[in-house]
Backbone bond lengths (Angstrom), bond angles and torsions (degrees), N, CA, C in turn:
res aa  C-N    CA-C-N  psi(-1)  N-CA   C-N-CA  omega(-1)  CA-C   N-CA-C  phi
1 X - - - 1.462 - - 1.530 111.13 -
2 X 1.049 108.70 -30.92 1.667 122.27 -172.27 2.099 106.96 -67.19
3 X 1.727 92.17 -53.70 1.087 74.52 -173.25 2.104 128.74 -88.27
4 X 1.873 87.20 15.46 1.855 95.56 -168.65 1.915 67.62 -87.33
5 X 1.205 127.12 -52.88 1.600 92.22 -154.42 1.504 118.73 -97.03
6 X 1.250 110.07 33.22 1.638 126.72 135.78 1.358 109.36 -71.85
7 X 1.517 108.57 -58.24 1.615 107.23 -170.74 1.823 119.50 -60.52
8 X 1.422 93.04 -27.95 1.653 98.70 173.97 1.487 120.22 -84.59
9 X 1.847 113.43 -17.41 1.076 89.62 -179.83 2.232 105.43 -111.65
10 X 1.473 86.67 7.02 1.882 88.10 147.93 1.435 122.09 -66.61
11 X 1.200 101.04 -62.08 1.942 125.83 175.90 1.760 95.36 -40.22
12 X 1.694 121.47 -55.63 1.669 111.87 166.30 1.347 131.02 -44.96
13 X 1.025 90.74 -38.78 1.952 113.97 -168.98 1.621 94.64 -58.25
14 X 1.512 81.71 -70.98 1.920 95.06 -172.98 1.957 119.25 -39.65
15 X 0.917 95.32 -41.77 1.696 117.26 -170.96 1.759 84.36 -73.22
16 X 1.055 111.47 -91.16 1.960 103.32 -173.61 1.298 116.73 -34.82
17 X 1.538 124.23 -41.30 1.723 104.50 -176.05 1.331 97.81 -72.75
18 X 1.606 119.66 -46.37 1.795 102.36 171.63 1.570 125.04 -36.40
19 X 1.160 105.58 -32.70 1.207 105.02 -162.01 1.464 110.88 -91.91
20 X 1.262 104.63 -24.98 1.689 122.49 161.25 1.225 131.00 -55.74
21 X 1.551 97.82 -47.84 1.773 113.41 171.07 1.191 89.93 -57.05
22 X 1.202 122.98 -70.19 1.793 114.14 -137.28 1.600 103.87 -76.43
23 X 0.977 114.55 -19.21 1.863 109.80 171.24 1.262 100.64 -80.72
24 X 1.134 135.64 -35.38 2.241 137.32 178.73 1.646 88.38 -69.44
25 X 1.208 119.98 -52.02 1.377 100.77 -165.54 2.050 109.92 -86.05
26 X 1.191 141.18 -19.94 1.200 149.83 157.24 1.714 102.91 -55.79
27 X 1.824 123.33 -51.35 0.905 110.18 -177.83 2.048 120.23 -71.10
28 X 1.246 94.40 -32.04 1.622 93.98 169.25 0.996 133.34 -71.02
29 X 1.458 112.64 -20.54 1.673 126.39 -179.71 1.320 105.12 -66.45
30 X 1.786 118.21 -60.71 1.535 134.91 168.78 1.767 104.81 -40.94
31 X 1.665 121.96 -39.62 1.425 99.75 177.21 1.407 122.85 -69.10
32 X 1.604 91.59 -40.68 1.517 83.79 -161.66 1.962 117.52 -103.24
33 X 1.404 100.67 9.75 1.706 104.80 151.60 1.506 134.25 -32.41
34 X 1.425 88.76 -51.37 1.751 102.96 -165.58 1.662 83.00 -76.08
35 X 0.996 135.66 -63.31 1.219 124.09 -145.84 1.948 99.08 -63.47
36 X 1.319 103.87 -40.54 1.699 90.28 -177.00 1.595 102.54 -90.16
37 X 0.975 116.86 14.78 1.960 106.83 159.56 1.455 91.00 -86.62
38 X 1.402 116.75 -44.44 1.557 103.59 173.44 2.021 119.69 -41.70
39 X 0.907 63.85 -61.64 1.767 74.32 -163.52 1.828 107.83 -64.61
40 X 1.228 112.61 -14.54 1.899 114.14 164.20 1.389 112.51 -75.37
41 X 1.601 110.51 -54.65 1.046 99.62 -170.57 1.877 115.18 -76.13
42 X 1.411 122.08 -7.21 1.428 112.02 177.33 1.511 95.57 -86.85
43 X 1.451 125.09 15.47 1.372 95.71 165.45 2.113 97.57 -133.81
44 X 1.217 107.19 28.79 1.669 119.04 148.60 0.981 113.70 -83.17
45 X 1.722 108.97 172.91 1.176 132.31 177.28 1.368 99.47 -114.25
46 X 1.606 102.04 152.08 1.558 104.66 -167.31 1.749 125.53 -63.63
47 X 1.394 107.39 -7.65 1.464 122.84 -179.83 1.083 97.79 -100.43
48 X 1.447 149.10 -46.78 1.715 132.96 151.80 1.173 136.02 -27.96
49 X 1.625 103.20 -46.22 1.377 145.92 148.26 2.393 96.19 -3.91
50 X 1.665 69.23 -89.79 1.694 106.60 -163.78 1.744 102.74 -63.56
51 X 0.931 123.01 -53.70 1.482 140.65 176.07 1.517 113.92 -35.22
52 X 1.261 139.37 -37.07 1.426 167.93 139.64 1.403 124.56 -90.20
53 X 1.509 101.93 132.81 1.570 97.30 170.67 1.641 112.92 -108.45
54 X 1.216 125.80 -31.42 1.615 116.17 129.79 1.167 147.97 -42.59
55 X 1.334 141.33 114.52 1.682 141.80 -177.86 1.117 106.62 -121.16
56 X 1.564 118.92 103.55 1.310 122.83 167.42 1.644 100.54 -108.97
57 X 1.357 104.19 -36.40 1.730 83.46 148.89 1.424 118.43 -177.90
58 X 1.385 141.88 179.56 1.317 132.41 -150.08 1.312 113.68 -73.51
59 X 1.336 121.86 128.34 1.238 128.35 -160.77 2.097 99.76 -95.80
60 X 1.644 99.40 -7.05 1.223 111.07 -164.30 1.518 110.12 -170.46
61 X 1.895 123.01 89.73 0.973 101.32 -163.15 1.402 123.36 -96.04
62 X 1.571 112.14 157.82 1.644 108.33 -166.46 1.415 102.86 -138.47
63 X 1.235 105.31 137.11 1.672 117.37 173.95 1.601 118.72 -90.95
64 X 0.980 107.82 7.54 1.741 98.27 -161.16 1.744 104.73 -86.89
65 X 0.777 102.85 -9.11 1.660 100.41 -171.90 1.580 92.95 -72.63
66 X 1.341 122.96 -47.91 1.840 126.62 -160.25 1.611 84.30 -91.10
67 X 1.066 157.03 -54.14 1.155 157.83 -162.15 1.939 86.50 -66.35
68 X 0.749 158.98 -57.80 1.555 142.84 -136.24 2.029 79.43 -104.37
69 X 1.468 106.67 -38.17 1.559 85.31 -175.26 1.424 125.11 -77.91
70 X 1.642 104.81 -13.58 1.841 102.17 175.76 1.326 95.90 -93.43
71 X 1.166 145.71 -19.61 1.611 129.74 167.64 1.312 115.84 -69.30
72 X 1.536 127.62 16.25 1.937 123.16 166.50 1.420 81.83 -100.93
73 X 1.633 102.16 151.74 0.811 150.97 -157.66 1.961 95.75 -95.68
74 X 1.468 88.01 -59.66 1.440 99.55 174.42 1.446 123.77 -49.18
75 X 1.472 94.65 -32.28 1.603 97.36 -165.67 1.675 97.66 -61.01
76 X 0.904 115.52 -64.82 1.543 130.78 162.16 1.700 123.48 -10.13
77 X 1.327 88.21 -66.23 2.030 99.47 153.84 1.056 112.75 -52.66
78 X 1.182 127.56 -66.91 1.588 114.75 -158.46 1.521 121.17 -97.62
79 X 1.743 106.78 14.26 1.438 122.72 134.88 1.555 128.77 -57.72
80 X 1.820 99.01 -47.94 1.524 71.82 173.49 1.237 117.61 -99.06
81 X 1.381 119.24 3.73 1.289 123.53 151.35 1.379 143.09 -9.27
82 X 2.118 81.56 -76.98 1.385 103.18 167.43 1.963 117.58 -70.61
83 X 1.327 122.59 -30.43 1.098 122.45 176.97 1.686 102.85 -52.70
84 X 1.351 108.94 -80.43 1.581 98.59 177.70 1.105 133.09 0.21
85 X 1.436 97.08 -78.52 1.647 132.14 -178.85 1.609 100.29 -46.91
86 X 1.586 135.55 -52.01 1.219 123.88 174.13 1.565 117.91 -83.03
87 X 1.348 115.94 -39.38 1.282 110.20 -177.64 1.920 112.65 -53.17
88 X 1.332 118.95 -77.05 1.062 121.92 159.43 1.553 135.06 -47.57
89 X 1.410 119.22 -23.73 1.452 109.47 152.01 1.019 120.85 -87.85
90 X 1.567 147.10 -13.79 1.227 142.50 148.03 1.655 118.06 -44.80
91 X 1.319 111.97 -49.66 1.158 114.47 168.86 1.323 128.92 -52.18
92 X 1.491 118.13 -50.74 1.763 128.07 160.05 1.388 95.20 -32.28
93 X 1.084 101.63 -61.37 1.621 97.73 -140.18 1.653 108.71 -76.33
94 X 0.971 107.46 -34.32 2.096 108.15 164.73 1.424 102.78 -57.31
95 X 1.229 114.91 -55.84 1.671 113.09 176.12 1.501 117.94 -38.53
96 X 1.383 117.75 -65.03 1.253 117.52 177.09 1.649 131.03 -85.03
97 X 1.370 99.59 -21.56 1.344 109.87 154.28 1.941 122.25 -38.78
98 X 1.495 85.56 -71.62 1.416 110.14 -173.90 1.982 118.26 -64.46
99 X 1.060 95.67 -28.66 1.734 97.13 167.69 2.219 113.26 -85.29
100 X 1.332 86.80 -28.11 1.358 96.71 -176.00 2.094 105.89 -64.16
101 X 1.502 93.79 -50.54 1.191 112.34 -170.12 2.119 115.94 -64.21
102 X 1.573 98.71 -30.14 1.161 108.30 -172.26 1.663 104.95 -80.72
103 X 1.464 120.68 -48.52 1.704 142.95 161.50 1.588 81.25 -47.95
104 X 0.878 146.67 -97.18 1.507 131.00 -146.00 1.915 114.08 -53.57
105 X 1.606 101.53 -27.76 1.456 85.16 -172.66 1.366 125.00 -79.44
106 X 1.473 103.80 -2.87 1.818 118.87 -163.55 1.564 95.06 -75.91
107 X 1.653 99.55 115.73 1.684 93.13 173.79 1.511 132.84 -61.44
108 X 2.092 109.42 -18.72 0.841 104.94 -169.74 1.895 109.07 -93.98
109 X 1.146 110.61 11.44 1.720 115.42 162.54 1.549 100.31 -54.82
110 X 1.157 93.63 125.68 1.388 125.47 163.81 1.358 111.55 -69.29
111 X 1.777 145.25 110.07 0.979 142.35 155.87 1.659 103.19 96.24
112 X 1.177 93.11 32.14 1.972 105.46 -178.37 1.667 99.87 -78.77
113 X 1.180 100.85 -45.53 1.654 98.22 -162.46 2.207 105.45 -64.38
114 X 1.364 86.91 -22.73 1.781 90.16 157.93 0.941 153.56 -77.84
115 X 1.251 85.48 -31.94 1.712 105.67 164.76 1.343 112.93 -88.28
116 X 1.402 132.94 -3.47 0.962 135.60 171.71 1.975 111.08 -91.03
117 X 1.127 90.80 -35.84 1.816 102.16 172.64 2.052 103.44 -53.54
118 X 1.413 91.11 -50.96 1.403 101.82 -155.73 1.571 93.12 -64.08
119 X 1.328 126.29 -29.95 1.567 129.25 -172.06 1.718 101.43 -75.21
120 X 1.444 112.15 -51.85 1.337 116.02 -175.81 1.693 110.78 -57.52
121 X 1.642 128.11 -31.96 1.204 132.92 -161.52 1.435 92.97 -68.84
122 X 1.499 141.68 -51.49 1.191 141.88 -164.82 1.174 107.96 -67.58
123 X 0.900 133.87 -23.31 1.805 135.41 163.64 1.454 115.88 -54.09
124 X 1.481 111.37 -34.49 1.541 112.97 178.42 1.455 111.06 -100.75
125 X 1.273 123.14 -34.15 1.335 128.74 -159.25 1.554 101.60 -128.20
126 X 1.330 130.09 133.68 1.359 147.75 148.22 1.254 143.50 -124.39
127 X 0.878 132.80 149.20 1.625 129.76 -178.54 1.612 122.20 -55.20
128 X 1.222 118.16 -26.53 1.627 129.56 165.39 1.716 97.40 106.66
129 X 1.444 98.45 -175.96 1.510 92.29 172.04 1.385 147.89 -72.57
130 X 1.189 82.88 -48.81 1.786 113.66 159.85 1.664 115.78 -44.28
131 X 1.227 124.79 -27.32 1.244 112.53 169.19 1.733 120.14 -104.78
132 X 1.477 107.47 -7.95 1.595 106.68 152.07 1.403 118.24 -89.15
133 X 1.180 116.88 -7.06 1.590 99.90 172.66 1.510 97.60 -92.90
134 X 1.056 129.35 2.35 1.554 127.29 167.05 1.150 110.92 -90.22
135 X 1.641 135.71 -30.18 1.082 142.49 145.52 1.717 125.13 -32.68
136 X 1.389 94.94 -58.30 1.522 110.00 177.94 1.048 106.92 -49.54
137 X 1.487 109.77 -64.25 2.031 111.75 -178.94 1.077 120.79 -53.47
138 X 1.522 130.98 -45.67 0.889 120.59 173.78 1.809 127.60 -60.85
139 X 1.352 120.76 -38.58 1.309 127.71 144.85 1.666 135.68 -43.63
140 X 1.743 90.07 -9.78 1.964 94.96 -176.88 1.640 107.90 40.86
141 X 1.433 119.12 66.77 1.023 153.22 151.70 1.414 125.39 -84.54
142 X 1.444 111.41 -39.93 1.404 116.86 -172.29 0.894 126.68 -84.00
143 X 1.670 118.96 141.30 1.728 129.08 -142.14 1.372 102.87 49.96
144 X 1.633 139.63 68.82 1.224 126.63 156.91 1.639 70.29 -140.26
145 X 1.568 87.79 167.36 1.521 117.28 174.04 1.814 103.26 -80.36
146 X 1.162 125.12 -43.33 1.459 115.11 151.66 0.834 146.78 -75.53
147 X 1.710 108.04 51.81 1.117 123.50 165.31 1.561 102.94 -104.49
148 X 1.695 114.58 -21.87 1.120 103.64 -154.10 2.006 86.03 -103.21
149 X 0.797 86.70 -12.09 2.680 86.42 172.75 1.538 88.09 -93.16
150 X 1.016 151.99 -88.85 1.608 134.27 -125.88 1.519 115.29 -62.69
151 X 1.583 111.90 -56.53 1.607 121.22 169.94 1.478 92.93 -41.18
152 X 1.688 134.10 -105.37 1.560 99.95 -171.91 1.674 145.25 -87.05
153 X 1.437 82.60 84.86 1.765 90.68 -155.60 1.663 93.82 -76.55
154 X 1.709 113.96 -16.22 1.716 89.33 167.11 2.079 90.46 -157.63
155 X 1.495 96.84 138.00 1.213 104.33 173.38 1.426 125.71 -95.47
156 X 0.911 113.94 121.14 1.328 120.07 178.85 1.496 135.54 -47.43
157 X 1.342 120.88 -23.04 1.523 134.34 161.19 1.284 103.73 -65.93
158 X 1.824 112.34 -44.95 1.506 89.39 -178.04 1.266 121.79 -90.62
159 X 1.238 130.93 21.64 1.661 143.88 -173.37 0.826 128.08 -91.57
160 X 2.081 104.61 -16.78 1.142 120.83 -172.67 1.295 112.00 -105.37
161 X 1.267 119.12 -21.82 1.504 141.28 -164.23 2.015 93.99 -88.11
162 X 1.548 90.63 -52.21 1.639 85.26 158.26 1.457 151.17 -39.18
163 X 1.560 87.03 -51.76 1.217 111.26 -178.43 1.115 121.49 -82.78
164 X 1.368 128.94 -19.07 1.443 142.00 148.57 1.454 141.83 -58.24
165 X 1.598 83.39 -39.48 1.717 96.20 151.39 1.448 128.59 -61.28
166 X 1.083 100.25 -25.52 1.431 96.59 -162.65 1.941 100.86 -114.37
167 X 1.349 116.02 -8.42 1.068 108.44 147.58 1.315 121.71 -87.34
168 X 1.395 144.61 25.53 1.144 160.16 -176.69 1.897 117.95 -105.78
169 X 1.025 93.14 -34.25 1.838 136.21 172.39 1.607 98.79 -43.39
170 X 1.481 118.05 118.87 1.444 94.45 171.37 1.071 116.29 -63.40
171 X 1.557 137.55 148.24 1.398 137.48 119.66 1.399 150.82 4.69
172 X 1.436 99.75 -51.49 1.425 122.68 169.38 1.798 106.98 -52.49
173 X 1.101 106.84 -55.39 1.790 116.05 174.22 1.561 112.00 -38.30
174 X 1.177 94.41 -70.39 1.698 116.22 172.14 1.420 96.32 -36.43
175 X 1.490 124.68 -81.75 1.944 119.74 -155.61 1.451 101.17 -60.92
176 X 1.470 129.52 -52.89 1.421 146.41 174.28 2.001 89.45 -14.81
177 X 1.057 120.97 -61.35 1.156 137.77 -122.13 1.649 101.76 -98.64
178 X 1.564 100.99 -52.54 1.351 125.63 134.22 1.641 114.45 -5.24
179 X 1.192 80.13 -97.46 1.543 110.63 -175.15 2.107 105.38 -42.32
180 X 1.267 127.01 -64.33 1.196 121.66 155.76 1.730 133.42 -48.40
181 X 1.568 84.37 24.36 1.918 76.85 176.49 1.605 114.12 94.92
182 X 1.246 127.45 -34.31 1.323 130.70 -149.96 1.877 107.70 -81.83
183 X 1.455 108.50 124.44 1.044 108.47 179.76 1.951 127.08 -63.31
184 X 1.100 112.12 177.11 1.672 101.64 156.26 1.116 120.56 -50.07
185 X 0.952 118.65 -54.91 1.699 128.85 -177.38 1.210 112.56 -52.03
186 X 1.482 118.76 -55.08 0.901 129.93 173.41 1.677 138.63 -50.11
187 X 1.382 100.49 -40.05 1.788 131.38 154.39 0.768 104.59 -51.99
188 X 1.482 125.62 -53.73 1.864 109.33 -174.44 1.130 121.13 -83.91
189 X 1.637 129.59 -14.11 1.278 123.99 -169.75 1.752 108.16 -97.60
190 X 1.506 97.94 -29.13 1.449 115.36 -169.14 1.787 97.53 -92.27
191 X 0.902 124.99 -30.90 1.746 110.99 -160.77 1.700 90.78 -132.26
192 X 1.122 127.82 -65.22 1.482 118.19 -168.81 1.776 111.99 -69.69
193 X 1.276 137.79 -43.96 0.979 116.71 149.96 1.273 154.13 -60.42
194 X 1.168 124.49 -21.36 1.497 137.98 172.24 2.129 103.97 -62.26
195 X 1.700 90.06 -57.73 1.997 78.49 171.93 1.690 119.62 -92.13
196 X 1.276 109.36 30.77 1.539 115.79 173.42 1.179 120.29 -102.33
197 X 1.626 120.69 5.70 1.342 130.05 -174.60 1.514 116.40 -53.53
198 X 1.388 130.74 -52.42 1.304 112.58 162.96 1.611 120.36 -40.62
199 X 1.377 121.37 -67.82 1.278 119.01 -175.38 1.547 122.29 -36.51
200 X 1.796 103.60 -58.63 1.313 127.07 171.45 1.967 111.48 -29.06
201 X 1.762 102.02 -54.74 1.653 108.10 -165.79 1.786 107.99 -78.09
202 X 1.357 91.30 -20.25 1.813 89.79 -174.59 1.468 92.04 -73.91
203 X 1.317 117.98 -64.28 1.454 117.44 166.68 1.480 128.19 -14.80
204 X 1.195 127.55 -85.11 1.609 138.52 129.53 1.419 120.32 24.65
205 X 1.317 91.14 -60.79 1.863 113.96 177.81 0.787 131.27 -41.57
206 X 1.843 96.57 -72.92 1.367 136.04 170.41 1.194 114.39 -34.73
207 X 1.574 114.85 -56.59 1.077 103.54 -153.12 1.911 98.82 -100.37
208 X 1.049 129.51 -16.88 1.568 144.55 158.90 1.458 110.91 -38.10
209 X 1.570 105.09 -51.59 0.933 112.23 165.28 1.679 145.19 -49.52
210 X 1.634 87.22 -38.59 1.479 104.49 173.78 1.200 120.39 -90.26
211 X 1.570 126.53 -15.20 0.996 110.94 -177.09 1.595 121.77 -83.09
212 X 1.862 93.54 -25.62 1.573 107.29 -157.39 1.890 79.94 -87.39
213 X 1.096 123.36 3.06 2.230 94.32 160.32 1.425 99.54 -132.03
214 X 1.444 111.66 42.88 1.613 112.51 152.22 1.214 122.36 -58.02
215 X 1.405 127.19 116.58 1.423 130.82 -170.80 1.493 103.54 -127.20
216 X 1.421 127.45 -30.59 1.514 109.01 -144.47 1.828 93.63 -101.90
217 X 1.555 96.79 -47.01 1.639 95.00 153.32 1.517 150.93 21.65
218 X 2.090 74.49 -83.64 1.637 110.58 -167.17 1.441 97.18 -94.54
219 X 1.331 120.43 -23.26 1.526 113.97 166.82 1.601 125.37 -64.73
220 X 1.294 98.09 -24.96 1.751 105.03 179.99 1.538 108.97 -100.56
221 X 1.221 124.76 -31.74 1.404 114.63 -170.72 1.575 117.89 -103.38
222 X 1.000 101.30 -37.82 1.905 124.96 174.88 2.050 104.49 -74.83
223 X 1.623 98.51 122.87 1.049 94.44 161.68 1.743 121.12 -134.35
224 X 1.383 101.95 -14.18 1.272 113.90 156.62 1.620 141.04 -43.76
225 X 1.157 145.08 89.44 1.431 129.58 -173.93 1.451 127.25 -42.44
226 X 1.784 93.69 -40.08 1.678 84.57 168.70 1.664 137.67 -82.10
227 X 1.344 88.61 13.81 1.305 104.94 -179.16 2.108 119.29 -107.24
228 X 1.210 101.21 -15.10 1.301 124.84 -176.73 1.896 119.69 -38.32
229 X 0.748 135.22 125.28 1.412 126.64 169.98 1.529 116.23 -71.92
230 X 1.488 113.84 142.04 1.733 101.35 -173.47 1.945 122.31 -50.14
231 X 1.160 89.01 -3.47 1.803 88.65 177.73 1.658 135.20 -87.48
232 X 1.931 75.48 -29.98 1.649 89.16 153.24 1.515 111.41 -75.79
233 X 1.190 103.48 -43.87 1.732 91.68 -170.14 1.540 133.53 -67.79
234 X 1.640 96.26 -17.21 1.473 119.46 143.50 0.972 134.15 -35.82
235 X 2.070 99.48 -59.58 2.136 101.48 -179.05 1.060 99.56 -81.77
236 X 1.587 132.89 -6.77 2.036 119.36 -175.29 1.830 97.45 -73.80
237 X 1.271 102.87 -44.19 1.796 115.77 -175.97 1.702 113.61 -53.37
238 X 1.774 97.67 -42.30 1.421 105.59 162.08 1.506 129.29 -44.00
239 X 1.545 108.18 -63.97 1.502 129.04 174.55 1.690 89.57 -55.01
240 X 0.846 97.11 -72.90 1.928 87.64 -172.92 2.127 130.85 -26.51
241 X 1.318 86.22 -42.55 1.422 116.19 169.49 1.331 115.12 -45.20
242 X 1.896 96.92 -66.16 1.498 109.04 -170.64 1.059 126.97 -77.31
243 X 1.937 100.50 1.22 1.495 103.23 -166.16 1.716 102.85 -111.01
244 X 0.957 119.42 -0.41 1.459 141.27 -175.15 1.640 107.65 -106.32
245 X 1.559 102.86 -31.93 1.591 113.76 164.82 2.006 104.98 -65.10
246 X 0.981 105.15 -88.62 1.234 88.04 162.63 1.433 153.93 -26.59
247 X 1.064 108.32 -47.32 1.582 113.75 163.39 1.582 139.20 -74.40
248 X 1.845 86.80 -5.27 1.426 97.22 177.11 1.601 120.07 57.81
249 X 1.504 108.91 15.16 1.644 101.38 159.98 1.213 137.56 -88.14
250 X 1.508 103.63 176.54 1.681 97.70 -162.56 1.587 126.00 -48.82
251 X 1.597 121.82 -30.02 1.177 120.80 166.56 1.397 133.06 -47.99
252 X 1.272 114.69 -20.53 1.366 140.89 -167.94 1.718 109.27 -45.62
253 X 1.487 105.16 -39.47 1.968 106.47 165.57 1.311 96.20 -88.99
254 X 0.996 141.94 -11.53 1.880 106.05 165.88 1.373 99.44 -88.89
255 X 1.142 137.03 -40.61 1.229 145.97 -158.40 1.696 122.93 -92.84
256 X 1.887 105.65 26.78 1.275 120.34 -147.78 1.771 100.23 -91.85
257 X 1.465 111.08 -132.67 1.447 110.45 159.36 1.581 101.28 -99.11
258 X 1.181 146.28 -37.76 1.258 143.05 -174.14 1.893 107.71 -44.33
259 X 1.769 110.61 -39.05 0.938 127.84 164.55 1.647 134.22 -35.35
260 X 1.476 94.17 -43.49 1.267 130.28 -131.66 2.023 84.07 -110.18
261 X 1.308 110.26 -31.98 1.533 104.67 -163.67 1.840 92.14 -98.69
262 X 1.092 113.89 -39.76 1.728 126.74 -177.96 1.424 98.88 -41.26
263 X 1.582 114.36 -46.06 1.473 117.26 -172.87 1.247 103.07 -77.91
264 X 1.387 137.31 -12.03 1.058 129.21 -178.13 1.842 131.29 -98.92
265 X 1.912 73.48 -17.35 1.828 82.09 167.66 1.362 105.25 -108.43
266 X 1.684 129.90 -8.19 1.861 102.25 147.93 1.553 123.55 -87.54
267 X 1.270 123.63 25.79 1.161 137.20 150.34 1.244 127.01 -82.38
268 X 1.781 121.58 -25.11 1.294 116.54 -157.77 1.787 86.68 -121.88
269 X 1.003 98.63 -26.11 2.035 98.68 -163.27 1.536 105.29 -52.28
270 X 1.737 114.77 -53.81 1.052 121.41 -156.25 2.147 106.08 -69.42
271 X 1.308 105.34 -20.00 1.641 84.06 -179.60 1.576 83.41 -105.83
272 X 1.426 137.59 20.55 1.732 94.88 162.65 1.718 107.69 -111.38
273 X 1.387 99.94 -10.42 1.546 90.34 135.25 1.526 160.14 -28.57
274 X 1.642 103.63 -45.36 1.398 126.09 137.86 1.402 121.74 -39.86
275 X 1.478 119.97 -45.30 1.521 107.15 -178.97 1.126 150.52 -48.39
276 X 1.485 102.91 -30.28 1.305 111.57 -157.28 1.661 99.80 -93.48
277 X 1.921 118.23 -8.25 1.412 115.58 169.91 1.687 104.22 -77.39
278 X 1.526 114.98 -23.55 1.506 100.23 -149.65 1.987 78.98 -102.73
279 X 1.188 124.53 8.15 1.933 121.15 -162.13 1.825 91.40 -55.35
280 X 1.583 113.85 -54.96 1.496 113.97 -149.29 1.548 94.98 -68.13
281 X 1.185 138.76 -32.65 0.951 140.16 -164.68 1.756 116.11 -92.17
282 X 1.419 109.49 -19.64 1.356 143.22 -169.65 1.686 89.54 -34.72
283 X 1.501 107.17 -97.29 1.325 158.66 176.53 1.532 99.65 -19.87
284 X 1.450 116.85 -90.05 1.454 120.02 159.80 0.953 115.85 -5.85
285 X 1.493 119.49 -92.12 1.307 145.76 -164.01 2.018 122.10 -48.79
286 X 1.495 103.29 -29.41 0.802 112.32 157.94 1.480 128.61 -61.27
287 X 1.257 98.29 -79.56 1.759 94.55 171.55 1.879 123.08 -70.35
288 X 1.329 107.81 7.02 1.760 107.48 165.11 1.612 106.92 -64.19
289 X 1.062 149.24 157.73 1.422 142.90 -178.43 1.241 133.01 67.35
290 X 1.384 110.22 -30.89 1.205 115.88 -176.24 1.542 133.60 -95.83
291 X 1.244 102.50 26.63 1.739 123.99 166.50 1.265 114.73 -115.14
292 X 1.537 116.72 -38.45 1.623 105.79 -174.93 1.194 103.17 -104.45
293 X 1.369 119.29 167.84 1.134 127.81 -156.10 1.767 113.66 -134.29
């Protein structure tokens, strides 16, 4: 008997990792398709394009889609546009994130659990749009690139994830530290940041992430072209596309779908590039904070 229900529960085993593989591998295939139909068809030609409705890969290869998009001028602008906009709002926002998050985790703050209410309330409830773009104006914000860093100069999902981390942190570090003289300030810059680096890079991410595919933003506050972030300058290239699609003019093969995906993989390449510095820290950092409370 002993050894049939070894054999039956090998024969189980076997059947679930099969069955495991092939859903891990069905589910990864489905992720990462779209992204390489992306990347075939920005390097087709628009009659390769049309000719197939599968692209596993160029049946005919064509440069013109990346060639018409590195010859704007614009594109160029609202590269460093978009750099700005993440480099320096990423930075805000760890800054104030990270002091906000450390002041909230100290149990012995007086009136923490309020200020912590008052942080959590904005997560559910906001003023709408219409009364930050009245905000904006009144601040003479509008059409500046800081319009699109100050409004979220710190997010609240990640404030908490912060702040958890670092109330998670022994104690002992903290008084140790204390005890040698060392101010608050000093604790956090000298002892809580230096071993918070996972938390810190997921953080980083997050918000890197958000800034560099800010779109809705730059649609309300930005009206300048040379001021544009590459995502606007993306949907203007879009409209351009569809409007040249329609009209059936000669631009219509540079300006095809091959066009249309090129812009979409120098939009996406440059932040997953980032990954592979923030990968070791990725993983960690994610689930650090996010159990205790």
């Amino acid at each position: 008997m002993k050894n049939r229900n070894k054999i039956r529960r090998s024969l189980g085993s076997r059947i679930f990792d099969f069955l495991n593989v092939t859903f891990l591998l069905i589910l990864g295939f489905l992720t990462l398709y779209p992204f390489w139909d992306c990347l075939v068809v920005s390097f087709s030609s628009v009659k390769s394009y049309l000719s197939s409705g599968i692209h596993l890969w160029p049946s005919e290869w064509a440069f013109e889609g990346y060639a018409y998009m590195l010859g704007k001028k614009e594109l160029w602008q609202s590269y460093a546009n978009s750099l700005f906009i993440t480099v320096v709002g990423t930075a805000i926002n760890m800054l104030i994130t990270t002091m906000a998050a450390y002041v909230l985790s100290r149990t012995y703050l007086k009136g923490r659990r309020v200020l912590m209410f008052f942080a959590v309330f904005t997560m559910m409830f906001s003023g709408g749009i219409i009364p930050l773009y009245i905000v904006m104006q009144k601040l003479k914000l509008m059409n500046s690139l800081w319009a699109m860093i100050l409004p979220t100069a710190i997010n609240t999902y990640n404030l908490i994830i912060l702040r958890n981390f670092f109330h998670s942190l022994p104690r002992e570090l903290e008084e140790s530290a204390f005890l040698d003289g060392c101010t608050d300030v000093g604790v956090l810059f000298r002892i809580m940041l230096p071993i918070s680096k996972p938390a810190l890079a997921t953080i980083s991410l997050f918000y890197a992430v958000a800034h560099w595919n800010e779109f809705f933003a730059a649609v309300m506050y930005i009206n300048e072209k040379k001021k544009w972030p590459l995502q606007l300058f993306l949907r203007s290239m879009l409209f351009e596309n569809d409007a040249a699609y329609s009209s059936g003019g000669e631009s219509l093969f540079l300006l095809g779908q091959p066009m249309k995906m090129a812009a979409v993989m120098m939009a996406i390449i440059p932040i997953m590039c980032m990954y592979p510095f923030f990968q070791k820290y990725f993983t960690k950092g994610a689930l650090l904070g996010a159990v205790k409370g």
